[in-house]
N, C-alpha and C positions, 0 to 999 in steps of 0.2 A: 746191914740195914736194920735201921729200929723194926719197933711194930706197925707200924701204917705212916707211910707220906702222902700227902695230901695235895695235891699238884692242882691248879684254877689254870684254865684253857682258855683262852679268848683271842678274837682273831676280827680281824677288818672293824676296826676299831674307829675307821672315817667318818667322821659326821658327813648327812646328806647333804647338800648343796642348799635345799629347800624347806629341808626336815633337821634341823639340827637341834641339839641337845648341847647344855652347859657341863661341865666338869664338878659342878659342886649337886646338880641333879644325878649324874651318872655315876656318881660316886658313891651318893647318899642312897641309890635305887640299890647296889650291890651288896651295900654292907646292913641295908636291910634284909636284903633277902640271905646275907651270913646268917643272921638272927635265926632266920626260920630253921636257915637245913642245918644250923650247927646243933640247935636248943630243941626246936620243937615236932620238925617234919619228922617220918620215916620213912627211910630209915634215916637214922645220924649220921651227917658227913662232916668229917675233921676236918677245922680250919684249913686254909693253904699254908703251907712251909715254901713250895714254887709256886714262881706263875709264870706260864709262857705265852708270850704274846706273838701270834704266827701272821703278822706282816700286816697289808695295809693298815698302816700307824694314821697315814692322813689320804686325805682325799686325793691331793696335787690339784696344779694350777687351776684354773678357769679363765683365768685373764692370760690376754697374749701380754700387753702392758707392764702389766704388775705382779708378773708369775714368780720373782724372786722372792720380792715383800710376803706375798699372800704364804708360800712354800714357808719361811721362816716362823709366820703367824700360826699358822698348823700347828709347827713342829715344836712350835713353844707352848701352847694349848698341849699336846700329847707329852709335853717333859713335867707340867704343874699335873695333867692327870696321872701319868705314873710313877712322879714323886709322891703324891697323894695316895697313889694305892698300895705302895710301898710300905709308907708309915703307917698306912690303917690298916692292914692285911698283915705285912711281915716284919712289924716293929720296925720301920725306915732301914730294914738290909736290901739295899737297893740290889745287892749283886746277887740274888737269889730271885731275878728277873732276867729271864732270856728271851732276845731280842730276836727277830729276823724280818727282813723287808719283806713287803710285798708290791705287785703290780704298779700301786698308786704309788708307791713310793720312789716309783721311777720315774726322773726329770725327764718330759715330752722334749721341751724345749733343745734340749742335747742334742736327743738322737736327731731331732728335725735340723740342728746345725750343722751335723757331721755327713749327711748325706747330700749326694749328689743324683739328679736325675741322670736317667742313661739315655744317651743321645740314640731315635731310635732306629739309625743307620746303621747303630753296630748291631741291634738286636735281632734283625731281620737276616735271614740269610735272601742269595738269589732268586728264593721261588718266592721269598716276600712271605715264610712262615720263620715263627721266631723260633730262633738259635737252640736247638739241645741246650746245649751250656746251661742258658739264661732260666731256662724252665727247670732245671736238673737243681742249680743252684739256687732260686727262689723258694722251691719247699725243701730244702735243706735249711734246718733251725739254728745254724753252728757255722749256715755262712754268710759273707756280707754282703749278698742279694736279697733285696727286698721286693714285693709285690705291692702297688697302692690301688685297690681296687676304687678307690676315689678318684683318680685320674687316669684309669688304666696305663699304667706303667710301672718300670724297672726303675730302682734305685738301687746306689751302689755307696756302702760305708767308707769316705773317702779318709775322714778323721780320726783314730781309735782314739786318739786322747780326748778329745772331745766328748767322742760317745761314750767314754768311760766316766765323765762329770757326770752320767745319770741319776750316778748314785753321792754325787759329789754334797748334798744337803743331808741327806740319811748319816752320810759318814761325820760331818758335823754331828747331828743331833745324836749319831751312836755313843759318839765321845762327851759331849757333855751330859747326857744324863748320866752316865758313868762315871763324872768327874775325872776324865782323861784317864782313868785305870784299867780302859777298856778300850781299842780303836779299830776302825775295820777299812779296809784297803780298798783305793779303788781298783786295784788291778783286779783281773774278770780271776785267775787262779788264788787268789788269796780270798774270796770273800765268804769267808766260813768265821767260825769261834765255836769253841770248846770252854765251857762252865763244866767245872768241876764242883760237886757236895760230897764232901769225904763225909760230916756229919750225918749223911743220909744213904752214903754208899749209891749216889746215880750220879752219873756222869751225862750230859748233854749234846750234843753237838749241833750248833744252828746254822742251816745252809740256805744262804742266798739262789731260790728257786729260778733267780731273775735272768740267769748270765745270760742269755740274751734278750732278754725282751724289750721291747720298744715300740713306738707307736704305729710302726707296721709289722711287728712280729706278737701276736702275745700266746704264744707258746712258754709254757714252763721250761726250766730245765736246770741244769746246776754244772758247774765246772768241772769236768773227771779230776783235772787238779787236786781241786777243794777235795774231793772225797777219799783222794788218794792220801792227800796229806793230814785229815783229818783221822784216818784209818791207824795211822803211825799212833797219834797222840790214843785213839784208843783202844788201840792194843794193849799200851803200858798202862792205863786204866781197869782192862779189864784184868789184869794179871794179881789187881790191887784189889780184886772182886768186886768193881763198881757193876750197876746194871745199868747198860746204855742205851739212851733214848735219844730220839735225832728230832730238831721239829726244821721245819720251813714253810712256804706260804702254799703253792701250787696242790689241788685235788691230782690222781694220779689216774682217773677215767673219767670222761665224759661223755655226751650225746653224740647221736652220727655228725651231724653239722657242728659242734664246737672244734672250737682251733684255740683254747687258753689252756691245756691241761698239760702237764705235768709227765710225759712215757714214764711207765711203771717198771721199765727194766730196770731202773733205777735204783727202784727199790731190794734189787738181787745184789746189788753193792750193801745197801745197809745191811742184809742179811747177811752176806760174807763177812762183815767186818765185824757182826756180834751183834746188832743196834735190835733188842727185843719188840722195843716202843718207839711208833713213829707217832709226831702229829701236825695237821695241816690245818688252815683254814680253807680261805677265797672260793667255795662255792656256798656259802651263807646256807648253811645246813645241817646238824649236826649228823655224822653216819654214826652208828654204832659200832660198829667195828669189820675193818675188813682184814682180811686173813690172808696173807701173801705165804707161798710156800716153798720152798727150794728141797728139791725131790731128794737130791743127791744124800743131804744132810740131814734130813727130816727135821727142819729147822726154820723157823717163818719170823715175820712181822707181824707187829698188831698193829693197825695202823686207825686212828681215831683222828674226826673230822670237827673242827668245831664250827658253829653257826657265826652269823654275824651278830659283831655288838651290839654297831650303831646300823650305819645304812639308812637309805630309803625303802619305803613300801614297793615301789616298782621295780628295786635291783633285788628283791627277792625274789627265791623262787616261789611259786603260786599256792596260799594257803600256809604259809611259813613265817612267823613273829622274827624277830630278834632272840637269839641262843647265846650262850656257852654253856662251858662244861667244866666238873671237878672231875678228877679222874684221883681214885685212890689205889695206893699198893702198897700192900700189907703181906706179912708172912701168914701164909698155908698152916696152919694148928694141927692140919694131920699128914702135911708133907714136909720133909726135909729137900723136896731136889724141886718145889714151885710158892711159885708169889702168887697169890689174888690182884687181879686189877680189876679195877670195876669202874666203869662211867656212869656219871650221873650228867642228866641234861637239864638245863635250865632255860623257860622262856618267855617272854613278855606277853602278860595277860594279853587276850584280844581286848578286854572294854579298858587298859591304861592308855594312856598317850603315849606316843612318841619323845614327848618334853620329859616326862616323869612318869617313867617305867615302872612298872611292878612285877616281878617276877615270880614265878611257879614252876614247879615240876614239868618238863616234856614228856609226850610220848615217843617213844623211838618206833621211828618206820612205823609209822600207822598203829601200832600197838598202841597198848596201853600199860603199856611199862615203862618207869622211868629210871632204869636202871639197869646194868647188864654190868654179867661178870665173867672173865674169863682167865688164863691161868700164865704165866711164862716161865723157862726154868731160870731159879734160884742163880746169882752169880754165884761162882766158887774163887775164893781169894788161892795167887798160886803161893806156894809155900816151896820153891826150891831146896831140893835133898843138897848137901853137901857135894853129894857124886853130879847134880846139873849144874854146880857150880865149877867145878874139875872140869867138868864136860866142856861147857864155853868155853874155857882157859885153853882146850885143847884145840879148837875149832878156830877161835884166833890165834891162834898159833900153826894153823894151816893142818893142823895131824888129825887131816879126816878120817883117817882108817882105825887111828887109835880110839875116836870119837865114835865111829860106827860099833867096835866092836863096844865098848860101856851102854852103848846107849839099845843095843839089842839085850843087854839085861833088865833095863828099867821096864816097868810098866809101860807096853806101847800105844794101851787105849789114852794116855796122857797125854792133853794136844801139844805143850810144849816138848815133852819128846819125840812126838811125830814129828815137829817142824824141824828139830835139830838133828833127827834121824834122816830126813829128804836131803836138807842141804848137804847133811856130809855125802850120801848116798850119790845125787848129784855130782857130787864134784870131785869124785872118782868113778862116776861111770859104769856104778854098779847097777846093774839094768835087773838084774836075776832076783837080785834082794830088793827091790823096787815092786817087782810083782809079785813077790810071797809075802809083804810084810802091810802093801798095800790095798791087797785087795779083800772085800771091798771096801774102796775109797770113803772117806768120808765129808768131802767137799770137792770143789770146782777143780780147784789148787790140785790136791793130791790125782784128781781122774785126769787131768791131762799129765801129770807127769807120769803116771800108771800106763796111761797109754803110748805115749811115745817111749816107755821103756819096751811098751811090746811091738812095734815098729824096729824099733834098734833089735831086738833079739829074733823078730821075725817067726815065731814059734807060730804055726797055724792053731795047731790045738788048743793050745793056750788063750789064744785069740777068737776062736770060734767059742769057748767057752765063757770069759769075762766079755765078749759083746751080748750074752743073754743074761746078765746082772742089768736088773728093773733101775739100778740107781744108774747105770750107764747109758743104756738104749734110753730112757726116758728123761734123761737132761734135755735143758732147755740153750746151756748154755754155749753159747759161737764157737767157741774155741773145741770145744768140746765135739761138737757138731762136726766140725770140721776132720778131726783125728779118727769118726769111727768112720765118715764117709772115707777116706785112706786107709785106713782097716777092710774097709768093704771093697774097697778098689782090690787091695792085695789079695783079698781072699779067691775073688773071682775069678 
């Protein structure tokens, strides 16, 4: 990584229905306000090198009619806007803009085709109260029960391909601002991308927060799929010492009464796979920063919220203009093992219009700071020894045990020889060398394989002693959960 990237945050990008703005005012409001915080304001914020844009790109339909025309009209208005912010911002390198859907950008019209009302003779049992099933499945987010509190009734997702057109216009306008160098799937497990800056050493990963949302679901959430196979691609990134940052659309808490947000276990995935930096839009607010933490590893997220673009006055929340945010990261002058990130917020005077914006400094959280900084560790590029090169050759070649014995020389705080030390381990059964070499664990991964070696070897003492390790008892994680409640069973 150079000395400082400069990354521009913007999110719900939909003009109002009522309240709308042109592309050559929204343009010209932004690259005024460069002017200020690049030249004049304090502190000094570095042009953008990225810019990520976290989802609603357009408003979606308002005509039952003309919802295909009007959807197209949007999406061409947002291709002239971030072609235009492209060229003015990042010399016309389009591909140093990463894309992810949001809400709006999901076609109503679909999911309302694909479903079917549930007739409501099957939903009643005998006593004429309705079916477990039906209630068990409707607040399940992942199933194809639906609730319509508009008609009080059951729906049921009769068509997936259908419902899978939701995203059928987004995937159009993915691929043409990208001039087809870029395309995104409609299947619900493919709808991820990975943007790679070797020149900046970050790597990105954009996750479609939508996989099921629709006009009776608006629950976040994102495909285990997408994250599993996104995890493969940045592994091999991180090994190349990129620092990886994930964005997509959905907030990850909300109020007691909302139903649009985002479960934050979610977030325990980004953290297991490395992802430092997260960042959202879709509650039109800028947060400062929240801090996810995974006990095991002493290892988190930072996860930053950007306000809304555009919008109307009414879909904000109360006392809150139009935001975004530059988020910069830069290297640490007095550390070699952390990066400075710092958010800065940006937001629409109260006395500009709506038409022709003018932008200033935010306060974060009622303060009066418009600025906050905080720290994440440095990537480290891996530099394979000669002997982890030997090492592989021998592990494809099935000779775990030859593999085990090199790989207990190397340095075992090194993660890729802890991972090539488990697998061989594994896969001869050695349970003994599992728990002296494991403990304590330093992720999710390594504690349950730590603990079902002490189930396999059955050693009480051993077991009464690593179930009072604070990174074990104090997991959060299921799997996890589950091994010491079996632990606890045996003990008893």
């Amino acid at each position: 990584m150079g000395k400082k990237v400069s990354i521009l945050h913007i999110s719900d990008s939909h003009r109002g229905k009522d309240h709308t703005i042109t592309n050559s005012s929204l343009l010209t409001s932004l690259l005024n306000d460069m002017e200020k915080y690049t030249k004049t304001e304090e502190p000094l914020i570095q042009t953008p090198d990225i810019i990520i844009v976290c989802g609603d790109i357009i408003r979606g339909s308002t005509s039952k009619d003309n919802s295909d025309q009007e959807i197209q009209q949007q999406y061409a208005e947002a291709i002239e806007f971030l072609n235009n912010l492209a060229n003015e911002f990042l010399g016309g390198q389009k591909d140093r803009i990463v894309l992810v859907p949001g809400n709006h950008d999901v076609d109503w019209k679909y999911s309302k085709e694909s479903m079917e009302q549930i007739d409501s003779m099957q939903i009643f049992d005998s006593n004429k109260q309705v079916k477990a099933e039906y209630l068990t499945q409707a607040i399940n987010q992942r199933s194809n029960i639906r609730w319509s509190w508009r008609d009080l009734s059951f729906y049921k997702v009769k068509d997936q391909r259908t419902y899978n057109k939701r995203f059928e216009a987004f995937t159009r306008f993915y691929s043409e601002f990208y001039n087809g160098k870029r395309s995104y799937s409609l299947s619900p497990d493919k709808r991820y991308d990975v943007f790679d800056f070797p020149e900046f050493a970050i790597s990105i990963a954009g996750y479609n927060s939508c996989y099921n949302t629709d006009h009776l679901n608006l629950v976040g959430d994102i495909h285990p799929d997408c994250i599993a196979s996104s995890n493969l691609q940045l592994r091999k990134l991180a090994k190349k010492g990129r620092l990886l940052l994930a964005a997509w659309h959905h907030n990850t808490k909300g109020l007691p009464y909302d139903a649009n947000y985002m479960n934050n276990n979610i977030l325990k995935n980004f953290i297991d796979a490395g992802i430092e930096i997260g960042f959202h839009g879709h509650q039109h607010i800028t947060e400062v920063v929240r801090e996810y933490n995974n006990i095991i590893e002493q290892k988190r997220i930072v996860v930053f919220s950007a306000g809304a673009l555009c919008g109307e006055p009414k879909e904000l929340p109360t006392g809150q203009n139009q935001q975004y945010s530059i988020v910069e990261i830069e290297d640490d002058a007095d550390s070699n093992d952390h990066l400075n990130v710092t958010l800065h917020t940006r937001e629409k005077t109260s006395t500009s219009s709506l038409d022709n914006p003018i932008w200033c400094q935010a306060s974060i959280d009622s303060t009066n700071v418009s600025n906050f900084t905080t720290t994440v560790p440095k990537p480290r590029k891996a530099t394979p020894t000669a002997d982890l090169v030997d090492i592989e050759v021998l592990m494809k070649e099935k000779k775990y045990e030859d593999a085990k014995k090199r790989l207990l020389k190397n340095d075992l705080s090194d993660p890729f020889v802890r991972k090539f030390l488990m697998e061989s381990l594994l896969q001869i059964d050695d349970d003994d060398t599992v728990c002296q070499v494991f403990f304590p664990p330093k992720n999710s991964e390594e504690t349950v394989y730590l603990l079902n070696s002490l189930l396999q070897l059955k050693d009480k003492e051993m077991m009464d002693k690593y179930m009072k390790n604070p990174s074990i008892k104090e997991s959060n994680d299921p799997a996890v959960k589950e091994l010491i409640a079996k632990i606890e069973r045996y003990l008893s």
